[in-house]
N, C-alpha and C positions, 0 to 999 in steps of 0.2 A: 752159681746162683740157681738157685730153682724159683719159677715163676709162672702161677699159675692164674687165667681169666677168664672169665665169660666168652666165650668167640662169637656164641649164637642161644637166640631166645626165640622159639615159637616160628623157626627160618630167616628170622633178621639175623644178619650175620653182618659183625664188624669186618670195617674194609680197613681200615687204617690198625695197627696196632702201636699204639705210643704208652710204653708202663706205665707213664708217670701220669696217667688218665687212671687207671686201673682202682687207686681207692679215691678219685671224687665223683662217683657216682653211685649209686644204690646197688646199683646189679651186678658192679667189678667188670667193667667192661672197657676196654684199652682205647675205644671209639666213641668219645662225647656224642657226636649226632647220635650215630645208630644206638649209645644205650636211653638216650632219651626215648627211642621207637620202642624198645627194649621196656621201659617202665609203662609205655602208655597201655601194651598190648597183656601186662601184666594186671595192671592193674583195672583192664574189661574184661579180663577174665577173673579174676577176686571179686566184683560187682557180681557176677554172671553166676560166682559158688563157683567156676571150676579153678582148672591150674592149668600151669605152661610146662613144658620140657626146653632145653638146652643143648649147649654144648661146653662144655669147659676143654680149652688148653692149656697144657702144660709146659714148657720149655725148661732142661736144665742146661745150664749154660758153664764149661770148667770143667766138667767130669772127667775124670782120669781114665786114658785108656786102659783096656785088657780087664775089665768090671763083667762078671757074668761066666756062663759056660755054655760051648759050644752044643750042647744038647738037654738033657734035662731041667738045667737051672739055666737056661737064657735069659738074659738081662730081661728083655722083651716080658719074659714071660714070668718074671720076678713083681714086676712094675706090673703085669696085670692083673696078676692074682690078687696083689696090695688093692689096686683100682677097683676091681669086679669086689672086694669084699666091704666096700662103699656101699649101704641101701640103696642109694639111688642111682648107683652108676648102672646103666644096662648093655653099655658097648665100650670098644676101647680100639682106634688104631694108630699105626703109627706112623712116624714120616709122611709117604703120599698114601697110604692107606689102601681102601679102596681104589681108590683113584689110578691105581697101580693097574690095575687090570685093564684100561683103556688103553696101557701102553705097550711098547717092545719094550724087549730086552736091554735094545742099542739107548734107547730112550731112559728108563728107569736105573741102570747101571750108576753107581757112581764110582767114576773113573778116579784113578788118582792121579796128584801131580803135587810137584814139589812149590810152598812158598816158604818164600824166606829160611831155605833149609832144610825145613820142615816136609813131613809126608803130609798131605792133606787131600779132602776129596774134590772135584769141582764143583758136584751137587752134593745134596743130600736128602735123596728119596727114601733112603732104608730111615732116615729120621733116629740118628746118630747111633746106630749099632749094626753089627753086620758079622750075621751066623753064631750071633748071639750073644755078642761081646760087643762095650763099650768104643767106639771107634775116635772118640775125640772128639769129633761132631757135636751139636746142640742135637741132644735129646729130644726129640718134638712128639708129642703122641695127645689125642684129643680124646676126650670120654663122653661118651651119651648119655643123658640127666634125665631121667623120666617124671613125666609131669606129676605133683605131689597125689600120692594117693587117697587121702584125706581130704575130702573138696564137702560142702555143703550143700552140693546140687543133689537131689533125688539119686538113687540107684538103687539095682533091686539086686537082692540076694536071699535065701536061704539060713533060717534058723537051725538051732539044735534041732529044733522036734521035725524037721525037713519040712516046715513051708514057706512057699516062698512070700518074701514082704518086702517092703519101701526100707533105705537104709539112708539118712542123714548125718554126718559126721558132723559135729559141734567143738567151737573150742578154736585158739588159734592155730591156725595153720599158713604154711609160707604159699600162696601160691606161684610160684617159683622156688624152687632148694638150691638155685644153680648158685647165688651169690652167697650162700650159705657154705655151700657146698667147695669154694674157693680155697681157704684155708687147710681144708681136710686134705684135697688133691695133695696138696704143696707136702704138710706134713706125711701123709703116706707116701710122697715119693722121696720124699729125706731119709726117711725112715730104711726107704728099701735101696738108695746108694747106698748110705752108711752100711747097709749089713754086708753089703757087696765088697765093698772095700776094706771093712773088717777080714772079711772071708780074704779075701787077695792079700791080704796082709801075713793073715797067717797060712 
């Protein structure tokens, strides 16, 4: 299953994730309280003419190990190219991400251990691949939404003839793309298992 949601709008960031939250609310947010916070702070900023930025996560959940290649075509780096060629996506990491670099080795590692038979890992910091291949793990990688470029507040810019002038964008615009923006995630990461395991296939 792939399953993609709102995690964060404008630094509100859901604490709870429950899927079955994800479509009764406007903004695709897994966290009923916080996407209430999520609409209020969206919608003073559409009053105000500007926009908000985001964060979308993505979880796939079932992937079949050995997906990817250890160098060139890294899962990782399949899934981002897909991601980054999203208009509004501006970042992308994965498992603990950033958050990596606060830690040790001993800390970040995921170890393995056997359940139920099975090879599996204790954590999952690499956020289910590892040296660039599919590990079994839930896939987890989150993308950066940059707030809509088309706002109807004032800004200045530069003409053909180079002067500079007042620039107002008119017309609908989302001031937020993030809930927008849900759907695409999911479909371009479907998109880029299937080629993966196409490829593994043959």
């Amino acid at each position: 299953s792939i399953i993609s949601y709102t995690k964060a709008v404008a630094g509100i960031e859901a604490e709870i994730i429950d899927f079955n939250q994800i479509e009764q609310n406007p903004v695709r947010c897994p966290d009923p309280k916080k996407a209430e916070e999520m609409v209020s702070i969206i919608e003073a900023a559409r009053k105000e003419g500007d926009s908000v930025g985001g964060v979308i996560e993505t979880i796939v959940t079932g992937c079949p190990t050995g997906l990817g290649d250890p160098c060139f075509d890294k899962l990782e780096a399949l899934l981002s190219h897909a991601i980054m060629s999203i208009g509004t996506v501006k970042g992308i990491e994965f498992g603990d991400g950033f958050a990596a670099t606060r830690k040790r080795g001993s800390e970040n590692n995921d170890e393995f251990t056997l359940n139920n038979g099975k090879v599996k890992t204790k954590t999952n910091a690499a956020g289910g691949t590892l040296g660039g291949i599919s590990s079994g793990e839930d896939i987890i990688f989150r993308a950066a939404i940059k707030p809509t470029s088309s706002i109807t507040k004032s800004q200045e810019t530069v003409n053909l003839a180079g002067q500079e002038q007042s620039l107002e964008v008119h017309g609908r615009h989302d001031p937020c793309i993030c809930p927008r923006a849900v759907p695409v995630l999911e479909a371009m990461t479907a998109i880029t298992i299937l080629d993966a395991f196409l490829i593994q296939q043959s």
